[in-house]
N, C-alpha and C positions, 0 to 999 in steps of 0.2 A: 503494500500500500504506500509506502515511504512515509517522511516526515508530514505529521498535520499544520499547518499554520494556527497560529498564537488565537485564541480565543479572543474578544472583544469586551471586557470589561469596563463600566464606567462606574461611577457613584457619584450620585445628583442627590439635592435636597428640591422635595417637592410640597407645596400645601396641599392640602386635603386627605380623606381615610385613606388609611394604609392600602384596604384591598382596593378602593379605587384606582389609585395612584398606579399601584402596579398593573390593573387590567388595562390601563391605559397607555402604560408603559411598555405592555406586550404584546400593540399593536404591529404587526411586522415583525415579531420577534422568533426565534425558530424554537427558544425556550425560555419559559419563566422558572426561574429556581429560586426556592421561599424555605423557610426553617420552620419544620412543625409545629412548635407552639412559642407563642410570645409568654407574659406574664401575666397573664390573667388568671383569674379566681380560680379557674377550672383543671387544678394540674395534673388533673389524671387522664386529661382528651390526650386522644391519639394525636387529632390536629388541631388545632388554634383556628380561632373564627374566621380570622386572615386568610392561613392555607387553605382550609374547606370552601370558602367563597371563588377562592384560586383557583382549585381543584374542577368547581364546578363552574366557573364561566369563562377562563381565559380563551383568547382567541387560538391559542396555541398550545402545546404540550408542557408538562409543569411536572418538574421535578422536587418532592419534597425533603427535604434532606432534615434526619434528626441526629440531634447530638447524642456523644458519646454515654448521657446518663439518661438520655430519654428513647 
């Protein structure tokens, strides 16, 4: 296959909800990648209200990544 080219990362600060921001962010995007739960009340969800919203509207495919104690 040979060498792949450098992924494209940026980091923006944007107003408004988190999950919006992102599904707007991942218009034209080939993947959205979100952390399973924030800090919310809820710490035993599999996913955070964030990723679940993600999960279910992104324009595009969405990978959730959880950490190493979750």
């Amino acid at each position: 296959m040979g060498p792949q080219p450098p992924a494209e990362v940026r980091a923006e600060a944007r107003y408004g909800t988190p999950a919006g921001v992102l599904l707007h962010a991942a218009r034209g995007a080939a993947l959205l990648v979100v952390g399973s739960r924030g800090l919310g009340g809820f710490s035993g969800l599999l996913l955070g209200s964030v990723a679940q919203h993600c999960v279910q509207n992104a324009p595009c495919p969405v990978l959730v990544v959880r950490g190493e104690d979750g």
